[in-house]
C-alpha positions as CSV (number, residue, x, y, z in Angstrom):
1,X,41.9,-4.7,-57.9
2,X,44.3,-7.1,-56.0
3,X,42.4,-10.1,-54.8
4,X,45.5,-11.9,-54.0
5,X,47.4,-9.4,-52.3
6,X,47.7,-9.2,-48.5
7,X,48.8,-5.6,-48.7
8,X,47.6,-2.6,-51.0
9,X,49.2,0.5,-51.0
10,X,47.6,2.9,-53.2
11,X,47.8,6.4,-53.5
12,X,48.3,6.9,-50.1
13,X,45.7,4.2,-48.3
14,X,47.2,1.1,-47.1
15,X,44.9,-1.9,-46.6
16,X,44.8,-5.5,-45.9
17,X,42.8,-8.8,-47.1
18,X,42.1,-11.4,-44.5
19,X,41.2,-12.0,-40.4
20,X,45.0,-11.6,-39.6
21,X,46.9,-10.3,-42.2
22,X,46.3,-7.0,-40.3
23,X,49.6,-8.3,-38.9
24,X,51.3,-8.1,-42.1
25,X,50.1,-4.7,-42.2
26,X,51.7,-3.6,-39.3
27,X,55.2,-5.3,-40.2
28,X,54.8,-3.4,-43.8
29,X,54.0,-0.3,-42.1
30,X,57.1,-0.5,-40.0
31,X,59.6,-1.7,-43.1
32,X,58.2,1.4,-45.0
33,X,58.5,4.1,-42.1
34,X,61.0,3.0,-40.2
35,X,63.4,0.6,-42.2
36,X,64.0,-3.5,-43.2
37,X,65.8,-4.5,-39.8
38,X,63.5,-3.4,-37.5
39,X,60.4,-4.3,-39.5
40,X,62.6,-8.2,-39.7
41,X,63.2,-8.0,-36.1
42,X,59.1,-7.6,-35.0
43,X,58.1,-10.5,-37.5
44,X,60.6,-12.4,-36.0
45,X,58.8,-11.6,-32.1
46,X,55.7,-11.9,-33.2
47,X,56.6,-14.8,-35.6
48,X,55.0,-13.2,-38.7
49,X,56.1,-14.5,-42.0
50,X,57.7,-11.5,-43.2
51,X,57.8,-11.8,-47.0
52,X,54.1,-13.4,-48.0
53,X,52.9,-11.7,-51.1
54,X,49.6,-13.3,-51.5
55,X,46.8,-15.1,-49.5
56,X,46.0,-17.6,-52.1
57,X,47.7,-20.4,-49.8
58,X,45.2,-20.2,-47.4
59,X,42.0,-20.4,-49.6
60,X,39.3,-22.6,-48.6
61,X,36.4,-22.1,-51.2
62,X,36.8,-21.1,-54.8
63,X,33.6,-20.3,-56.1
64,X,32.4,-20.9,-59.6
65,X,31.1,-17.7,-61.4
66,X,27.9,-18.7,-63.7
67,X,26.8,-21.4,-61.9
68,X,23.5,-21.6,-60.9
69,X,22.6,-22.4,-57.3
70,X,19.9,-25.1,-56.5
């Protein structure tokens, strides 16, 4: 499992993490079937940061495992 990823591609189902990063999906879609320029070109139009690797910048709440809740 990948729990900072934006993008899994795994034996043939692609998937995203996140309320947006269907957007990064779309741009990685395009790089893979089409090619890098055009893929650089519609992050750059729809001002999508083309080469994030991980969602960990935008965490909010990092639980604590084993910690009992009152």
């Amino acid at each position: 499992m990948k729990t900072d990823s934006i993008i899994t591609d795994e034996e043939g189902i692609c998937t995203n993490g996140g309320g947006y990063s269907f957007l990064h999906l779309l741009i990685y879609l395009v790089e893979k079937y089409y090619d890098r320029p055009t893929a650089i070109y519609c992050s750059k139009i729809f001002q999508i940061d083309l080469d994030r690797q991980q969602q960990s910048d935008f965490v909010i709440f990092n639980g604590q495992k084993g910690m009992e809740m009152k």
